[in-house]
Every structure is written in C-alpha cells, then in structure tokens.
N, CA, C and O of each residue as an XYZ file, in Angstrom:
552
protein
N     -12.796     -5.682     27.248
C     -12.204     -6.860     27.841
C     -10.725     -6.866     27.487
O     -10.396     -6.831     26.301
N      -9.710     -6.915     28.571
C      -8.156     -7.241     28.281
C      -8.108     -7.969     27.868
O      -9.010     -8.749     27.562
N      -6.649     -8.033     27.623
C      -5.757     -9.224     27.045
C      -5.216     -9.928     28.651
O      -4.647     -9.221     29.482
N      -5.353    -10.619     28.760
C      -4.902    -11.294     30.308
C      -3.840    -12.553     29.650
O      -4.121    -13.481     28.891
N      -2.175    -12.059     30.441
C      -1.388    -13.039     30.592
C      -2.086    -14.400     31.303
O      -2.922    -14.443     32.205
N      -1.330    -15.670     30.447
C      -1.947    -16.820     30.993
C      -0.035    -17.529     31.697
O       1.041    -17.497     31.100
N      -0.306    -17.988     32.885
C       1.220    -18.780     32.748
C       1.032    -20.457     32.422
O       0.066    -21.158     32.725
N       2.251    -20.848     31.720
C       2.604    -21.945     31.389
C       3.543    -22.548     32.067
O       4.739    -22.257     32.062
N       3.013    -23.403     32.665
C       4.023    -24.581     33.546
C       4.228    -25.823     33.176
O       3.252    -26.552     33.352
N       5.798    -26.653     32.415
C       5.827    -27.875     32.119
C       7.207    -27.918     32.751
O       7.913    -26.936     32.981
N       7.512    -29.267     33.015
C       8.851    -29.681     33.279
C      10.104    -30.179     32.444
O      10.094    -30.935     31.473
N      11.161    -29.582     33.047
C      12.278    -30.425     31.699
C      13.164    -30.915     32.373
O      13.203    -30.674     33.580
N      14.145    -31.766     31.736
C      15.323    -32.138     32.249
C      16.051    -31.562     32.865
O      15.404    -30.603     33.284
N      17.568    -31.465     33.422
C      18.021    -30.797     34.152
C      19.097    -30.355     32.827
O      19.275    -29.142     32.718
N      19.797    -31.218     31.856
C      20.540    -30.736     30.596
C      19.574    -30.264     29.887
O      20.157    -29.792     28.911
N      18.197    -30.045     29.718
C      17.319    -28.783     28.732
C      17.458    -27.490     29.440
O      17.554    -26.370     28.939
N      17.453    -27.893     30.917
C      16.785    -26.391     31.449
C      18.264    -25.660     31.425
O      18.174    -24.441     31.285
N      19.705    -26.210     31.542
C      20.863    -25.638     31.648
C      21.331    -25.036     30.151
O      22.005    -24.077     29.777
N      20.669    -26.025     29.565
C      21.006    -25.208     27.657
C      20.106    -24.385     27.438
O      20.524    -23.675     26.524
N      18.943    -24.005     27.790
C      17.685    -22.921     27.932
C      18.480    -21.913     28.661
O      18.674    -20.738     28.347
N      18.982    -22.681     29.866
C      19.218    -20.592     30.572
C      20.962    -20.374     29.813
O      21.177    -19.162     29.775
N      21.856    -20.960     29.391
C      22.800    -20.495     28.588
C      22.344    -20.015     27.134
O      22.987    -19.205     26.467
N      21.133    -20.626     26.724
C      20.765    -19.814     25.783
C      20.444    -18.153     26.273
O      21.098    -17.216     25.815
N      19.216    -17.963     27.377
C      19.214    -17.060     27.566
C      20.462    -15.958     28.242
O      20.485    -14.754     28.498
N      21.119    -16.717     28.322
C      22.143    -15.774     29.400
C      23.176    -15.192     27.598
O      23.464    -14.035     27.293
N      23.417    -16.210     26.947
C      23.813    -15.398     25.343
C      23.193    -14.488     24.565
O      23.654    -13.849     23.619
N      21.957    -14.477     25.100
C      20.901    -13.389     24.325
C      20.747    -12.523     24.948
O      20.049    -11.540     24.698
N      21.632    -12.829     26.247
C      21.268    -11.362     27.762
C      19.667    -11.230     28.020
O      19.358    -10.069     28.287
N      18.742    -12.002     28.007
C      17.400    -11.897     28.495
C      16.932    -13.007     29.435
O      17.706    -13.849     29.891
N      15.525    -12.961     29.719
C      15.796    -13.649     31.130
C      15.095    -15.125     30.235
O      14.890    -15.053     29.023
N      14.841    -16.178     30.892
C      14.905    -17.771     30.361
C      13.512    -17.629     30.129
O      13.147    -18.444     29.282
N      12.283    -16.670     30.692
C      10.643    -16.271     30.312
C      11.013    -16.116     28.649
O      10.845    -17.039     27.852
N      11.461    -14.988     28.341
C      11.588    -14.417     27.537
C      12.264    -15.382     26.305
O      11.704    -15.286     25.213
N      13.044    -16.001     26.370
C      12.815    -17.504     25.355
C      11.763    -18.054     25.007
O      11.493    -18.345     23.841
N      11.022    -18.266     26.021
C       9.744    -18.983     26.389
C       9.088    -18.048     24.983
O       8.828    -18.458     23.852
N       8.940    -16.523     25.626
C       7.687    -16.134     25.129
C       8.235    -15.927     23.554
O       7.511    -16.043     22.565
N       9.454    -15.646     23.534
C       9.671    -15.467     21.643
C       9.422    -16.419     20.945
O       9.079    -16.246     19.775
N       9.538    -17.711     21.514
C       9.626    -19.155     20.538
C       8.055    -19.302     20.264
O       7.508    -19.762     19.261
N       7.313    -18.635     21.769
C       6.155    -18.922     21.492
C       5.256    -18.144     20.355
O       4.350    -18.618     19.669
N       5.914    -16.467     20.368
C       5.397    -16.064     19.640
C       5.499    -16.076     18.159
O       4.570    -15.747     17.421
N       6.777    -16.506     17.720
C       7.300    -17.540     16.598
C       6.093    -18.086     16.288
O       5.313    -17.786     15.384
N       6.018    -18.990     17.202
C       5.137    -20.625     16.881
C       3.423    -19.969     16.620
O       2.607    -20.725     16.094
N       3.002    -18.572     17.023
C       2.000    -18.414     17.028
C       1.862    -17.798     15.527
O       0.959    -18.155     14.769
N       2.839    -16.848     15.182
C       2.540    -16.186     14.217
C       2.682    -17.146     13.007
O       2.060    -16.876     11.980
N       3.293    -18.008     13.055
C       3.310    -19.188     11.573
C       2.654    -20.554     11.873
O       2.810    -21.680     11.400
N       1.689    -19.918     13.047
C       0.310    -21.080     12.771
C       1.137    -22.306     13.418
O       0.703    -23.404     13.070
N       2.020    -22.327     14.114
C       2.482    -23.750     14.703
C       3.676    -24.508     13.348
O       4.221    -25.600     13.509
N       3.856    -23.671     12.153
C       4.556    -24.146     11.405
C       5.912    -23.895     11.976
O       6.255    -22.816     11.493
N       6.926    -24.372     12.811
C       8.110    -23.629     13.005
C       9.030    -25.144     13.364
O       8.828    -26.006     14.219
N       9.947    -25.035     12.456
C      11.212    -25.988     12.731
C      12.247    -25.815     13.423
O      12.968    -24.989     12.865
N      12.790    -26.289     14.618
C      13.709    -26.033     15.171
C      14.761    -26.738     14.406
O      14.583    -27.876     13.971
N      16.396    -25.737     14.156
C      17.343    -26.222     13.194
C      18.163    -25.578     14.162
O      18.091    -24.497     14.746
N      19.478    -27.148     14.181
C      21.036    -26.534     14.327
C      21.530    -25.490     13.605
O      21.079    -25.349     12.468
N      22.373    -24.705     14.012
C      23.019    -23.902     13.170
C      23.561    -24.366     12.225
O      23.380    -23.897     11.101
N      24.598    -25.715     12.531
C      25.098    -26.262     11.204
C      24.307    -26.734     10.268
O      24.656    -26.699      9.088
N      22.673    -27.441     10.805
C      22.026    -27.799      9.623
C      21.576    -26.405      8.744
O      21.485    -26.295      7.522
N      21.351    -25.470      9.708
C      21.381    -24.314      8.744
C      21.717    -23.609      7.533
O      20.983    -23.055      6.714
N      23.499    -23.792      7.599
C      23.694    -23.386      6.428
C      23.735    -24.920      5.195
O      23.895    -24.871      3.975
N      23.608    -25.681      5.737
C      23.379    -26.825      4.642
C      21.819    -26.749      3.677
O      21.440    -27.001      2.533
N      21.207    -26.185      5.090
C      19.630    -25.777      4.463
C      19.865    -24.455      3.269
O      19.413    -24.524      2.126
N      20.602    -23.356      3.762
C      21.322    -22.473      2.864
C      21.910    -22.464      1.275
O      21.655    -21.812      0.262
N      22.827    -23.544      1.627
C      23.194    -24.278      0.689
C      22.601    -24.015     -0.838
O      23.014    -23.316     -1.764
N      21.550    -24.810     -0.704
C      20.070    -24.984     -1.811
C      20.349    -27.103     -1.641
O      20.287    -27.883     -2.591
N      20.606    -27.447     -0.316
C      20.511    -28.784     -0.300
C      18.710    -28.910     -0.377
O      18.051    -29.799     -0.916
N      18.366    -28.039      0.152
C      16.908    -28.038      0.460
C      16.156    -26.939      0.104
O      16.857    -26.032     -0.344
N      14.488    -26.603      0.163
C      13.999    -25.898     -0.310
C      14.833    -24.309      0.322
O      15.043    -24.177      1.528
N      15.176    -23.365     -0.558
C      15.566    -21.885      0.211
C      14.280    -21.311      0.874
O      13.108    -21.681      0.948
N      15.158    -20.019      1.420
C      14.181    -19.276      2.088
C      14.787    -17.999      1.712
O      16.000    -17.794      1.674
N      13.849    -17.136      1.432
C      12.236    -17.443      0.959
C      11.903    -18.161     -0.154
O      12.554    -18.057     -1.193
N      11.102    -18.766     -0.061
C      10.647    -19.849     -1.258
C      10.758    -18.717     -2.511
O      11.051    -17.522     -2.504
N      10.499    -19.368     -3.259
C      10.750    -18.959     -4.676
C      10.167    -19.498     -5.779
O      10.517    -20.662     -5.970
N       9.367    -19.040     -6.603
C       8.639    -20.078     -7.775
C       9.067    -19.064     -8.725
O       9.261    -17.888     -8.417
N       9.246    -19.678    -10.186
C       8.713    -19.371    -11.725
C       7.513    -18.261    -12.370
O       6.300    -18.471    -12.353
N       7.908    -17.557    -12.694
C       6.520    -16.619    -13.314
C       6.324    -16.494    -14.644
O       6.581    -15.351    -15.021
N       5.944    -17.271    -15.560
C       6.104    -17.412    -16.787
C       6.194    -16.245    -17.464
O       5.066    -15.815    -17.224
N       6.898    -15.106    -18.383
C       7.580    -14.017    -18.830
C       6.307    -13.373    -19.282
O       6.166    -12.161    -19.121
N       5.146    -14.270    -19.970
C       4.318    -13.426    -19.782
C       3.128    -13.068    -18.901
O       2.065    -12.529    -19.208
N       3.456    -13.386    -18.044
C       2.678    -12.746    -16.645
C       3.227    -11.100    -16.532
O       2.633    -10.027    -16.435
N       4.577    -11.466    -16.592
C       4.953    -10.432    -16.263
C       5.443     -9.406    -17.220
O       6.126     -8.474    -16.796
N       5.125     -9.515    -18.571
C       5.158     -8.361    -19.242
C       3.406     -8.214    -19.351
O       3.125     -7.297    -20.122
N       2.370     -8.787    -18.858
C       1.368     -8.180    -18.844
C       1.108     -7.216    -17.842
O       0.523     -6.165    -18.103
N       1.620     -7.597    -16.390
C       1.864     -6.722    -15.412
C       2.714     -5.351    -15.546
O       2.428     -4.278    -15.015
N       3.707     -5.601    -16.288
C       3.684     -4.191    -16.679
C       3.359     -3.103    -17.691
O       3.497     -1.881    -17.660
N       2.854     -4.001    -18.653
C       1.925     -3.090    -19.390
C       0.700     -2.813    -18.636
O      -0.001     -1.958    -19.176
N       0.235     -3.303    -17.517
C      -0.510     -3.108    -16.762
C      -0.401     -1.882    -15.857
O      -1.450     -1.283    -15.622
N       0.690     -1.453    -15.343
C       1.269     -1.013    -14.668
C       1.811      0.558    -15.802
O       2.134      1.697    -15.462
N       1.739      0.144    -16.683
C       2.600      1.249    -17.714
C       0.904      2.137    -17.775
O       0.760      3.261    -17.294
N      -0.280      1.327    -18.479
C      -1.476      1.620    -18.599
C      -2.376      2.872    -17.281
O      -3.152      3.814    -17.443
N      -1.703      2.182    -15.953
C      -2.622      3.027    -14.670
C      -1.262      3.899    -14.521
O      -1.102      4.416    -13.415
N      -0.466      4.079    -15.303
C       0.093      5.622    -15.041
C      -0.464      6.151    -15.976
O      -1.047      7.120    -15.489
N      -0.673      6.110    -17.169
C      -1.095      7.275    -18.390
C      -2.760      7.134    -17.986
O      -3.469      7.927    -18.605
N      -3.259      6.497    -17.312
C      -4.737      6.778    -16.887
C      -4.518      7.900    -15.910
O      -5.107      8.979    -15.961
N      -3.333      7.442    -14.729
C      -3.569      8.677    -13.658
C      -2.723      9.681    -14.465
O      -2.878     10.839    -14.074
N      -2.126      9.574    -15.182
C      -1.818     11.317    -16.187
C      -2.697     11.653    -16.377
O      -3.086     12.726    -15.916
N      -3.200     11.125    -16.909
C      -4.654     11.912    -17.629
C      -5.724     12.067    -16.661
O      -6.556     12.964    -16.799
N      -5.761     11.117    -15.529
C      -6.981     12.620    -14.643
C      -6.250     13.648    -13.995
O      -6.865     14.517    -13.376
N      -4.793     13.657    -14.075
C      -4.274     14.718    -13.367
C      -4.798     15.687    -14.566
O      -5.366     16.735    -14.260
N      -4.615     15.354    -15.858
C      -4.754     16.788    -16.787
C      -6.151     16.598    -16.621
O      -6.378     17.741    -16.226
N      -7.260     16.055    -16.612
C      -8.629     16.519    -16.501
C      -9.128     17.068    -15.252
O     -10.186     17.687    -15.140
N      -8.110     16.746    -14.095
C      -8.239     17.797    -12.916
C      -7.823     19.432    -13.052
O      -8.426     20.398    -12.584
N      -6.606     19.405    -13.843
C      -6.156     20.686    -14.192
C      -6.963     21.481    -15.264
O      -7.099     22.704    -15.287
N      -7.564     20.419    -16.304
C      -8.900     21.487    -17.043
C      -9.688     21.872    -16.206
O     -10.007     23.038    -15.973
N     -10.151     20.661    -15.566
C     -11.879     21.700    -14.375
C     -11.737     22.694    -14.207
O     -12.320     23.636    -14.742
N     -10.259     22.715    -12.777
C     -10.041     23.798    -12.260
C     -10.055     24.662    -12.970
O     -10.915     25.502    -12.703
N      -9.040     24.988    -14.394
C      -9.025     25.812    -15.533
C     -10.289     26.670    -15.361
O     -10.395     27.836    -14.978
N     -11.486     25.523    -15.860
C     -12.325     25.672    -15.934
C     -13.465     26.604    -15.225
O     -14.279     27.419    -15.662
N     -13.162     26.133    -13.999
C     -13.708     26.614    -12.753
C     -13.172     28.190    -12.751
O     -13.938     29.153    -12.789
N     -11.840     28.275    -12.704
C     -11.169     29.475    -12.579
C     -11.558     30.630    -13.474
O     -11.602     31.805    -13.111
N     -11.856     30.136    -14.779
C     -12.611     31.293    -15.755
C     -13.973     31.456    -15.631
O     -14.693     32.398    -15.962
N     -14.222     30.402    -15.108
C     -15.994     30.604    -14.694
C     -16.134     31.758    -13.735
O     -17.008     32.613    -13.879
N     -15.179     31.765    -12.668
C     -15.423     32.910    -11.355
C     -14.681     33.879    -12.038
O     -15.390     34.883    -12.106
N     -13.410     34.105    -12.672
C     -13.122     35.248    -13.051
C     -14.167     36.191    -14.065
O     -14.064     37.418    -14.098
N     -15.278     35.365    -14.960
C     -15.870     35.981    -15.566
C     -17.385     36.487    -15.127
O     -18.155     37.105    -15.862
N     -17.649     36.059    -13.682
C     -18.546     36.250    -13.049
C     -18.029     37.639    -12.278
O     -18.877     38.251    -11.629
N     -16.632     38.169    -12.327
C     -16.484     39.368    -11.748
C     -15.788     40.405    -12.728
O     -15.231     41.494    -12.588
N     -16.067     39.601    -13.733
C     -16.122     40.528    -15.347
C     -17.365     40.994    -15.768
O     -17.313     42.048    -16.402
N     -18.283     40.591    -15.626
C     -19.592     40.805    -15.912
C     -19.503     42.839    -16.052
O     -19.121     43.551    -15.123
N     -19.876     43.263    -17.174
C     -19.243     45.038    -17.610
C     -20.848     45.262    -17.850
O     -21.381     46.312    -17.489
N     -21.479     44.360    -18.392
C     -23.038     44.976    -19.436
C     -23.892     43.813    -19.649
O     -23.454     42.736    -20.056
N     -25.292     44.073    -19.329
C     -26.036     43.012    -19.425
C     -26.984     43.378    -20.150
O     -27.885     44.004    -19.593
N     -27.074     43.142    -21.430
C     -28.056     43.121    -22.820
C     -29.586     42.747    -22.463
O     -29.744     41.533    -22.335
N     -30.237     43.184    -22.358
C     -32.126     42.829    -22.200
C     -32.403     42.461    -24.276
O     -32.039     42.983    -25.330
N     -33.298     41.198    -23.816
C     -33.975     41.196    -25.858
C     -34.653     42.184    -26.084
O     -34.719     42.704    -27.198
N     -35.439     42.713    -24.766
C     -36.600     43.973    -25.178
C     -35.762     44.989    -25.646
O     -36.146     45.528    -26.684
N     -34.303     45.553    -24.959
C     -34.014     46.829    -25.511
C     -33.464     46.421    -26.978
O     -33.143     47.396    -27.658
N     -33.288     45.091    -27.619
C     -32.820     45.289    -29.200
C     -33.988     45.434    -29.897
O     -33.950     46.131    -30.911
N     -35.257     44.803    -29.494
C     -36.113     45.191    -30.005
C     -36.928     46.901    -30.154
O     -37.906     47.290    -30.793
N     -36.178     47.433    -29.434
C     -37.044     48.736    -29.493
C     -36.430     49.775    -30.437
O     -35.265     49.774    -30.835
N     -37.371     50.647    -30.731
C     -37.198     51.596    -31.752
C     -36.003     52.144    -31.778
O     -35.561     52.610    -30.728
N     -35.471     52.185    -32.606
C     -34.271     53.063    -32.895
C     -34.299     54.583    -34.007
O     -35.201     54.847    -34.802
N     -33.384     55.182    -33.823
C     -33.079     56.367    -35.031
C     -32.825     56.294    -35.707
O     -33.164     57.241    -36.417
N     -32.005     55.273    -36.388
C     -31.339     54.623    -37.433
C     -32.595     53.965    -38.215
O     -33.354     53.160    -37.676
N     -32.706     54.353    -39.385
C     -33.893     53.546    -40.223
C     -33.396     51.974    -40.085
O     -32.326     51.521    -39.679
N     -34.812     51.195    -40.675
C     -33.860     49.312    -40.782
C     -33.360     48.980    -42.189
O     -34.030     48.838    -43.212
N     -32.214     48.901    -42.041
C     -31.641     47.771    -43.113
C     -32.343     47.420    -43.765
O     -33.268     46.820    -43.219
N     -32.404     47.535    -45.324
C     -33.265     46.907    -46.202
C     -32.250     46.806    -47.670
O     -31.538     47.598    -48.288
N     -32.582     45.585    -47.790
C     -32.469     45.099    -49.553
C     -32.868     44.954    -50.388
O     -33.841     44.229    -50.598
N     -32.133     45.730    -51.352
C     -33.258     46.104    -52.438
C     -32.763     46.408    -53.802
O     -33.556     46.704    -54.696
C-alpha cells in the first residue's frame, strides 16, 4: 500500500496570502512548498512548533528565555562514573582482542602440529621384548 498525497484546502486573507508568497518568492520555492515544510516541521515535533519573529528570536537567544538546545545539570558524579565506565569497556574489549589473538595462536599451532606429526608411538611396541636386559636395582 502507498503513501498517497492528500491536498489541503483553507482560506486566508489577502495580507497572509501576499506575506506567504513573498515569503516564498525569498526562499525561491513555490508557496506549496511553505505549506509542506511548516507542515513537516509541525509533524516531526508532534505539533510542538512556535512560530517566532526574527527579532523575538534573538531575544529568545539572548538567555531571556529557556536556550536552545535545552540544557540541564549532570551532577559530577554521574559523570565520572560514566567514564570509568567507559575507561572499564575498553580494557574489557583489550582483553578479548588478546583472547582472540591467543585462540588463533592457539588454533595456529594446533594445525601446524597436525602437519608435524614425524612418529607415532603404539603402548604395545614399548611393551615388547627388547635386547637390552631390564634395568634393575640392586
């Protein structure tokens, strides 16, 4: 199932619709395209969106009022636990990098000594008679 454009039709004044298309004609896009940015504004912050003069702008700037981006307090030790936190999952991932590099090690002498293999000892042949008398103490 698409996404299907819906159109929106409301009416405005004749001084909104002339400050709408000089808006758009300053942004070089067409007077839709206002439409659809403000809308998509308004969609992505849930309908939270304030329309502001420019001049109230930088008064908002200022710090007359809350900034943007908000900003809170992190009490010092939050954040020296976070990085001992942070200090901790690097010397963890050191250390499986070196327990990756033993396996392999590992692995690697395992197959090299599987194509070392020179002589393979049977228990029956130590057990069998020899020429050599046995060792005895006495």
């Amino acid at each position: 199932m698409g996404n299907k454009n819906k159109t929106i039709s409301f009416r405005v004044n004749e001084d909104a619709f002339e400050t709408l298309r000089e808006i758009a004609e300053e942004r070089d896009i067409s007077l839709s395209a206002v439409f659809r940015d403000y809308v998509d504004t308004l969609v992505a912050h849930d309908g939270q969106v304030q329309v502001v003069p420019e001049h109230e702008l930088e008064t908002l700037r200022d710090g007359e009022e809350q900034s943007f981006p908000p900003t809170i307090e992190v009490p010092k030790s939050f954040i020296r636990e976070h990085e001992r936190l942070e200090l901790e999952a690097d010397h963890l991932r050191e250390q499986l990098e070196e327990h990756k590099r033993y396996v392999n090690y590992l692995h690697e002498q395992l197959e090299s000594d599987d194509d070392d293999v020179e002589e393979v000892i049977q228990l029956e042949d130590l057990d069998a008679p020899s020429d050599e008398p046995p060792f005895r103490l006495g």
